[in-house]
C-alpha positions as CSV (number, residue, x, y, z in Angstrom):
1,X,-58.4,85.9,-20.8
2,X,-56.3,88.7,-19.4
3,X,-53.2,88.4,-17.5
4,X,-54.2,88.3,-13.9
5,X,-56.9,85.0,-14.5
6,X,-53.7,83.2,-16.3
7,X,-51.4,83.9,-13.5
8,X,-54.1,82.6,-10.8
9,X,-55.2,79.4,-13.0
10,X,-51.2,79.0,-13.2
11,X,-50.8,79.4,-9.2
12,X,-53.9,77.1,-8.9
13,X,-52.2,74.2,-11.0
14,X,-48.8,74.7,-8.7
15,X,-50.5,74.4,-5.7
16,X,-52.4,71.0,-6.8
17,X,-49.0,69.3,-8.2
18,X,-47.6,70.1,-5.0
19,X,-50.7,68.6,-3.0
20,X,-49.9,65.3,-5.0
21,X,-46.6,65.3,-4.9
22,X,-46.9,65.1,-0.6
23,X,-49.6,62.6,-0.7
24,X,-47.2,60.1,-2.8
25,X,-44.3,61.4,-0.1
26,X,-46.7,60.1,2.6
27,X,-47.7,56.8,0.8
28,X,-44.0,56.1,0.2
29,X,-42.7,56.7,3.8
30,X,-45.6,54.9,5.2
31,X,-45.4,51.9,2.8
32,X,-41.4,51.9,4.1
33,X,-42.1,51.9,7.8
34,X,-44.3,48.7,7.3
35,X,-42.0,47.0,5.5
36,X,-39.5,48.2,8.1
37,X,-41.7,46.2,11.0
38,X,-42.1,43.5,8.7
39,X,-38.4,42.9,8.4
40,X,-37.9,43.4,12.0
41,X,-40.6,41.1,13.0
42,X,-38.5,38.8,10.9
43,X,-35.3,39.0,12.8
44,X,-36.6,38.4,15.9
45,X,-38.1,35.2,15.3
46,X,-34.9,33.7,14.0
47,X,-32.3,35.8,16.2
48,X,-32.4,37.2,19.4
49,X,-33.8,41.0,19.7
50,X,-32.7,41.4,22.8
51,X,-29.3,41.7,24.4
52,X,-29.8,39.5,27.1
53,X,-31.0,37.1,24.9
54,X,-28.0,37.2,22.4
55,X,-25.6,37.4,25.7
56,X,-27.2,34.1,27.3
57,X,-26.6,32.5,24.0
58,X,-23.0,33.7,23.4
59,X,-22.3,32.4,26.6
60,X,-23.9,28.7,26.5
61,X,-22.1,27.6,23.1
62,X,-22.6,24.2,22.3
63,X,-19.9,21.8,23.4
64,X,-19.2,18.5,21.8
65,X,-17.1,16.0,23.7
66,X,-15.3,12.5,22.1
67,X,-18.1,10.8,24.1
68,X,-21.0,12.3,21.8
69,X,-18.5,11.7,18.5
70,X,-18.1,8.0,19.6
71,X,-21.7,7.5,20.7
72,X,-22.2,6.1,17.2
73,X,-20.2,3.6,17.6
74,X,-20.6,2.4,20.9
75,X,-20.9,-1.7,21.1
76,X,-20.9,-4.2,23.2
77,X,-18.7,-7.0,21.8
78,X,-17.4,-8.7,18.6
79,X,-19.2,-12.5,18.5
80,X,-19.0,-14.9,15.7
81,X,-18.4,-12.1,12.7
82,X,-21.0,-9.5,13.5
83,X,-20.6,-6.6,16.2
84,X,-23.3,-6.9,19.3
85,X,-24.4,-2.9,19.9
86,X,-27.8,-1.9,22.7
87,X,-27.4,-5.1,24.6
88,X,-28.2,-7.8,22.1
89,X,-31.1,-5.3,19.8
90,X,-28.5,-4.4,16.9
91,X,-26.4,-6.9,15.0
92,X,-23.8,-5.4,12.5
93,X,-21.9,-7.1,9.7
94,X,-19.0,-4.9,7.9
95,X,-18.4,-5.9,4.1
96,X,-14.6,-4.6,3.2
97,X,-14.4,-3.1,-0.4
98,X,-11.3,-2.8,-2.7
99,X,-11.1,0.2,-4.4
100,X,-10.9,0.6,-8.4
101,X,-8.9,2.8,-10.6
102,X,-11.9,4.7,-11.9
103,X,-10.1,7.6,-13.2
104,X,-7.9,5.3,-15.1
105,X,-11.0,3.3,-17.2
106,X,-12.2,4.4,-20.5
107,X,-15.4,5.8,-21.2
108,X,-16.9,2.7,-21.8
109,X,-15.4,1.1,-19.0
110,X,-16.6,4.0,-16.4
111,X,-19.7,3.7,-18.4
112,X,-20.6,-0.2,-17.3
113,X,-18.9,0.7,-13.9
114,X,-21.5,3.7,-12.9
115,X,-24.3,1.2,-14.5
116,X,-23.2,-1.6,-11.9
117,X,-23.1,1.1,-9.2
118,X,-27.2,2.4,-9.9
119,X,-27.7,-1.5,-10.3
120,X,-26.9,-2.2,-7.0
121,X,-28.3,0.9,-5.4
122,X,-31.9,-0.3,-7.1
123,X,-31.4,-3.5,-6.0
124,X,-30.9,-2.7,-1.9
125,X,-33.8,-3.6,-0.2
126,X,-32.3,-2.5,3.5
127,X,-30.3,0.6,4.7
128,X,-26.7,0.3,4.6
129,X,-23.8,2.1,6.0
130,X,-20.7,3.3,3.7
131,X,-17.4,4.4,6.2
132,X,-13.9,5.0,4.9
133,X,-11.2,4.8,7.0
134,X,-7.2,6.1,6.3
135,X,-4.6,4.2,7.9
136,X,-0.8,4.6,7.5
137,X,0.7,1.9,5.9
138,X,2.8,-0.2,8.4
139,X,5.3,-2.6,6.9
140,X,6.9,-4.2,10.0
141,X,5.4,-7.4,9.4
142,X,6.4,-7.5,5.8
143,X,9.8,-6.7,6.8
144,X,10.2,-9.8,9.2
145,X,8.9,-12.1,6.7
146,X,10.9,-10.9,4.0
147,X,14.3,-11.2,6.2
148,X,13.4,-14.6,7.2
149,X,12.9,-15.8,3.7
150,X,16.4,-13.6,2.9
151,X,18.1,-15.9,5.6
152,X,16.7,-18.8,4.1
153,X,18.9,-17.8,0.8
154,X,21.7,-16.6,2.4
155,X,22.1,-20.3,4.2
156,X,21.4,-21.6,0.8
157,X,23.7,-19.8,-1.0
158,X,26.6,-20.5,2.2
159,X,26.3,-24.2,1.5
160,X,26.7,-24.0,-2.4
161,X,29.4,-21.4,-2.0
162,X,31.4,-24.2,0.2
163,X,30.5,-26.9,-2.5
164,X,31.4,-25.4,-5.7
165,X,34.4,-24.5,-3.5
166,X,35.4,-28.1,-2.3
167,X,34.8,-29.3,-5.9
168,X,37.0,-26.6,-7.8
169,X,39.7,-27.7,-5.0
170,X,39.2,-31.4,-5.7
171,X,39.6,-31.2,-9.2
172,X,37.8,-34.3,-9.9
173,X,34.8,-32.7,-11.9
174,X,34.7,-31.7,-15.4
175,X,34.9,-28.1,-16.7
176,X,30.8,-28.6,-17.7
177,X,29.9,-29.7,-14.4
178,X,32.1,-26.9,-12.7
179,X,30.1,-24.1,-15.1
180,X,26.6,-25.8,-14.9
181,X,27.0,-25.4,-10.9
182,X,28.5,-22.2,-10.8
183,X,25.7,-21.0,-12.9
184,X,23.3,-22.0,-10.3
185,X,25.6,-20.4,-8.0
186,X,25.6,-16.4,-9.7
187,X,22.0,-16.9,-9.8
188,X,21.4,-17.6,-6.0
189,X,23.8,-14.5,-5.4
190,X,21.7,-12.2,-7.2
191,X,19.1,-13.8,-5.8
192,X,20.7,-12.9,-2.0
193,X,21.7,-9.2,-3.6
194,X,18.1,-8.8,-5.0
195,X,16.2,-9.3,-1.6
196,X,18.8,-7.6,0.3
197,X,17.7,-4.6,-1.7
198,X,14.3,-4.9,-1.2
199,X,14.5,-4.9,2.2
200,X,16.6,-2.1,2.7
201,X,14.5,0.0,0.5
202,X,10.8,-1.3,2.1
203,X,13.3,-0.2,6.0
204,X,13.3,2.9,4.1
205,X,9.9,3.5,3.0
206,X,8.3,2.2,6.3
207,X,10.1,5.1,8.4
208,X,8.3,7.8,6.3
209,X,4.9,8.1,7.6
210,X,3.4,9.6,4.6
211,X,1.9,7.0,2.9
212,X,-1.2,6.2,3.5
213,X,-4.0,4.1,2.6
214,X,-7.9,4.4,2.4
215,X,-10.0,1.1,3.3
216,X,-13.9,1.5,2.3
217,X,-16.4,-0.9,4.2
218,X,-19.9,-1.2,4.1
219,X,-21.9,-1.6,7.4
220,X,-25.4,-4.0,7.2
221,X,-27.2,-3.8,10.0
222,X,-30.0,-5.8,11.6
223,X,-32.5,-5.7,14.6
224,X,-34.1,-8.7,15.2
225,X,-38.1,-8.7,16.0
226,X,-37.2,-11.9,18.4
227,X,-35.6,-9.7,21.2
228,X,-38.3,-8.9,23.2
229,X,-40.0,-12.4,23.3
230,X,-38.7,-14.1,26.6
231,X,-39.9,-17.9,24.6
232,X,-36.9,-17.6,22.1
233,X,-33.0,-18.3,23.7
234,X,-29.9,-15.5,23.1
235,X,-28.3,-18.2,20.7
236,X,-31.1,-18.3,18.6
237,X,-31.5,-15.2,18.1
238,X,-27.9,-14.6,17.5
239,X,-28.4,-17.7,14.6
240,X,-30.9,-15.9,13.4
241,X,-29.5,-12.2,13.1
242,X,-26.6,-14.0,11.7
243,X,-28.3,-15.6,9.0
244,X,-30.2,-12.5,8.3
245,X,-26.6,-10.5,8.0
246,X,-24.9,-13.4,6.0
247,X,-27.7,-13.5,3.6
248,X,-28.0,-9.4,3.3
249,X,-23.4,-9.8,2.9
250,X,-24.0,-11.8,0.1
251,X,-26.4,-10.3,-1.9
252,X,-24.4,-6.7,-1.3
253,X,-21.1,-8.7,-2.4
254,X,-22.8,-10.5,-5.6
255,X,-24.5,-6.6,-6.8
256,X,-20.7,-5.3,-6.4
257,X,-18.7,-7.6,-8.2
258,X,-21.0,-6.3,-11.5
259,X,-19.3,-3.2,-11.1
260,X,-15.6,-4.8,-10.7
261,X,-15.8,-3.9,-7.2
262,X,-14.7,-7.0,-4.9
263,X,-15.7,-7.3,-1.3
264,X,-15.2,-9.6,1.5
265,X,-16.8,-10.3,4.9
266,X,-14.8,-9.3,7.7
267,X,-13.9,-11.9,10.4
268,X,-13.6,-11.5,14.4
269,X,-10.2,-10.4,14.3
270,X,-10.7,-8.3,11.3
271,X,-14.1,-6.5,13.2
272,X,-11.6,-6.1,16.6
273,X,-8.7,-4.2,14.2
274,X,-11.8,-2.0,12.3
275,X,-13.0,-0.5,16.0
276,X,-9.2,-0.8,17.1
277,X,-8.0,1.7,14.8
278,X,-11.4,3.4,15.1
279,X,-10.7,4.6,18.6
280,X,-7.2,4.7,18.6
281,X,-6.6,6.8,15.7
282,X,-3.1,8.8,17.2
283,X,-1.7,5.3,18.6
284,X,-2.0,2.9,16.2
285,X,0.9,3.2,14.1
286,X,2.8,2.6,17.3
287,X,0.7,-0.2,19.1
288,X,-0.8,-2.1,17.2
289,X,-3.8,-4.3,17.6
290,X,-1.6,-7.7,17.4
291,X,1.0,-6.2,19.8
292,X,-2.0,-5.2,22.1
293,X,-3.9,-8.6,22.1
294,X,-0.2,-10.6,22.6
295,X,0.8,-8.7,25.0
296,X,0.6,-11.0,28.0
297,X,0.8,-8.1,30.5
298,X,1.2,-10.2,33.4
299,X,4.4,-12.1,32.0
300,X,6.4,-9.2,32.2
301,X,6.8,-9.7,35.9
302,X,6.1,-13.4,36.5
303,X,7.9,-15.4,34.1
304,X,10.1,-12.7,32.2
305,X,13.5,-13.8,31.5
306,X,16.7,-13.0,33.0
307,X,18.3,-9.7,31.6
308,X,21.9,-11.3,31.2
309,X,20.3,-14.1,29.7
310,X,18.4,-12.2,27.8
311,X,21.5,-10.7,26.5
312,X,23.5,-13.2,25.7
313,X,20.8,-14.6,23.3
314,X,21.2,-11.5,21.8
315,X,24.6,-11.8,21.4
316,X,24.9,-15.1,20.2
317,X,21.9,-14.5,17.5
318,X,24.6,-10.9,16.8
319,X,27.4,-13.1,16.3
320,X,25.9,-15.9,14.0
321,X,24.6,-13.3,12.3
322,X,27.7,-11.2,11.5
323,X,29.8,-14.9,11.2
324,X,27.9,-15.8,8.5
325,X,28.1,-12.2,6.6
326,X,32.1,-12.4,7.2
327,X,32.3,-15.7,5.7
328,X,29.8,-15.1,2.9
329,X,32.4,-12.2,1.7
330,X,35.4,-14.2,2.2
331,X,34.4,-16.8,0.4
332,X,33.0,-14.3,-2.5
333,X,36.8,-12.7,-2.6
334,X,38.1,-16.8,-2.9
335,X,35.8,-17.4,-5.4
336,X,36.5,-14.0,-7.7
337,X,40.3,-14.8,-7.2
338,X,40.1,-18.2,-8.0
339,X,37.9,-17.2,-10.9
340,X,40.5,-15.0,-12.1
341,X,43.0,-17.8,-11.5
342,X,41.7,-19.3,-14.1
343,X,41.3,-17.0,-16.6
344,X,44.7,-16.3,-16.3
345,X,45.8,-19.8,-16.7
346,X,43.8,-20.6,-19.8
347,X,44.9,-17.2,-21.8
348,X,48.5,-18.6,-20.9
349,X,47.7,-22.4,-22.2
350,X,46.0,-20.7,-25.3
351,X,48.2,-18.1,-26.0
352,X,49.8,-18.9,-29.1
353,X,46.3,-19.9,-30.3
354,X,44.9,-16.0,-29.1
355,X,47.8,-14.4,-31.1
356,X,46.8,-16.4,-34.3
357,X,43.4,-15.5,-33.9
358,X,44.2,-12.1,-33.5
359,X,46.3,-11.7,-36.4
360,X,44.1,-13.2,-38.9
361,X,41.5,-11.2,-37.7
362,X,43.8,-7.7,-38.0
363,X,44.9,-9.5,-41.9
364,X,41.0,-9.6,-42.9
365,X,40.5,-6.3,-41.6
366,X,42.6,-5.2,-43.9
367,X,42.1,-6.6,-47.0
368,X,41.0,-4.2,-48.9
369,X,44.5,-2.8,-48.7
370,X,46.7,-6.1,-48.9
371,X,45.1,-8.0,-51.0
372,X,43.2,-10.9,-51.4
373,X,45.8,-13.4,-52.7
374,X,48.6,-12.3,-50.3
375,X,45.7,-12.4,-47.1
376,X,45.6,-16.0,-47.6
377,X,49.0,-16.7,-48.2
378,X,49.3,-15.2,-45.0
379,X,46.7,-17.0,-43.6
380,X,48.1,-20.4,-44.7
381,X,51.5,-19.6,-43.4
382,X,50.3,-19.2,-40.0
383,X,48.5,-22.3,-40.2
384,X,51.7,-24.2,-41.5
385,X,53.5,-22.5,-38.4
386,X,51.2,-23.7,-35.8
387,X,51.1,-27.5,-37.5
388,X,55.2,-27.7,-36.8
389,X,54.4,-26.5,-33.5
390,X,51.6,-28.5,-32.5
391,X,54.0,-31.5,-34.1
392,X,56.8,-30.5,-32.0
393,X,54.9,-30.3,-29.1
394,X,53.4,-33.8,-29.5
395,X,56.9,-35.4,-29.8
396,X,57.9,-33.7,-26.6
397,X,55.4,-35.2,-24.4
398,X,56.1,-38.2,-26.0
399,X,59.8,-38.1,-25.6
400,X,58.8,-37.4,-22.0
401,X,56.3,-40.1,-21.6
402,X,59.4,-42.6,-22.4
């Protein structure tokens, strides 16, 4: 084979490879335009492909209003423990949880605990509802029981003050007596300091709104099959839906209790603050549901009371009030002088006995350095001194008694 056939055969090769080589260009660019219709064919199902389309629907966004986020709980009204919702056809029951310290449990402890929890899951038989709500903690009510219960100790410890008072004056009552009641005395005053404290510092938390507190619940519901049968009365089947819900309650309540979760039924009153606090999320923590339902509305212009009267009650509670602080601190300065009184009077009657105390007590500190013979030679002389004196003494009161 010369040159010239190896050149061509060459040339020949080329050309072919190159014939190939635009074949597989033209498979790959139509295999990518296919897949390129595919994808769009995709987009327009689940977005709009054209702009009027994606217009129309950027300009019809979907609004939601508090009537559709309060459709939920729409209801008709609260009746013998259970919320009435759709005209008599629904029936709920709300089951109030308290909360456990999981995070706080051993292992074995969280162990039984998450057992509990699957062994009551297992054991529903009906749909339930779980809803937590957070409400500030409000400690106005606290606060006016605690400062009637501190008034009840501050009149108690008044009276006693002006007793142990009368008797120190009197004179008539042994120095035992005088201690045992004094005793009793100090311990009702730091009883009066002790709540006093407690309520200033419970004033103070209960103006910072920061604390707050979660309340679980657990919402049964029931529809009773009696509604549409015109036979049956409303009562009955309100007896019955209760029953029903009562029965469901329990069962719920028993399952929790094996996973140390305790719950309760919630009442009338309880239901009314739930759907209360519900729907008046902002305004609670100002009005709250006992304020609302004692309000009395139409008192405030029939029978209200006369301003001036009104403030002169005031004044007169102001002035008991700060009377009774005045003379509880004046009779605490009296006591602490008269205290101190007496202290003073009985170093004075002892005071010979203090000094021979004192200087035994310096003689047997030093010891060491003096000596033991010479300490109690000491010793005894300062006994022998004190037994002229106390000899002397006696035949001066008796020189006087004559």
């Amino acid at each position: 084979m010369n040159d010239d056939q190896l050149s061509k055969l060459l040339t020949t090769v080329l050309f072919v490879m190159i014939g190939v080589l635009v074949v597989l260009l033209l498979v790959y660019i139509i295999l990518r335009i296919q897949e390129n219709k595919k994808k769009k064919k995709r987009d327009n199902e689940e977005f709009p492909s054209t702009k009027k389309e994606r217009t129309k629907t950027e300009r019809e966004p979907i609004e939601y209003s508090k009537k559709s986020i309060f459709s939920f709980m729409k209801f008709d009204k609260i009746e013998d423990d259970m919320i009435i919702r759709k005209k008599g056809n629904q029936y709920l029951m709300v089951i109030e949880c308290q909360g456990i310290n999981y995070d706080l449990m051993s292992g074995i402890e969280k162990n039984s605990v998450e057992q509990g929890f699957l062994q009551f899951l297992n054991t529903l038989k009906h749909p339930i509802q779980i809803y937590t709500q957070t409400r500030t903690v409000n400690l106005g009510s606290s606060l006016v029981q605690y400062k009637e219960k501190l008034k009840v100790i501050e009149n108690r410890f008044v009276s006693k003050q002006l007793e142990y008072n009368a008797k120190v004056n009197s004179k008539q009552y042994t120095k035992e007596q005088l201690m045992k009641d004094e005793l009793e005395l100090v311990k009702d005053r730091n009883l009066y300091e002790y709540g006093r404290d407690i309520i200033s510092n419970t004033e103070r938390m209960n103006l910072s709104k920061s604390i707050l507190r979660k309340h679980y619940y657990i919402v049964v519901s029931h529809m009773p099959e009696e509604v549409n049968n015109p036979d049956i009365e409303k009562s009955e089947i309100r007896d019955i839906a209760f029953n029903e819900l009562y029965t469901k309650c329990q069962s719920i309540i028993s399952s929790l209790s094996v996973c140390e979760v305790h719950g309760k039924i919630l009442n009338s009153n309880e239901l009314a603050e739930l759907l209360y606090m519900a729907y008046n999320r902002d305004d609670a923590d100002i009005y709250q549901l006992d304020k609302a339902l004692n309000a009395r509305y139409g008192d405030l212009y029939a029978t209200a009371p006369d301003v001036l009267d009104k403030r002169m009650k005031v004044l007169d509670q102001k002035i008991e009030e700060e009377a009774i602080i005045k003379a509880n601190e004046k009779l605490e300065e009296v006591a602490q002088e008269v205290e101190k009184e007496r202290e003073v009077r009985k170093k004075e009657e002892n005071l010979q006995e203090l000094v021979d105390k004192m200087a035994k007590i310096l003689i047997d500190e030093n010891l060491e350095l003096i000596g033991a013979e010479i300490a109690k030679k000491a010793k005894e002389k300062i006994d022998e001194e004190n037994k002229k004196k106390g000899g002397e003494t006696n035949e001066k009161k008796q020189t006087r008694r004559k």
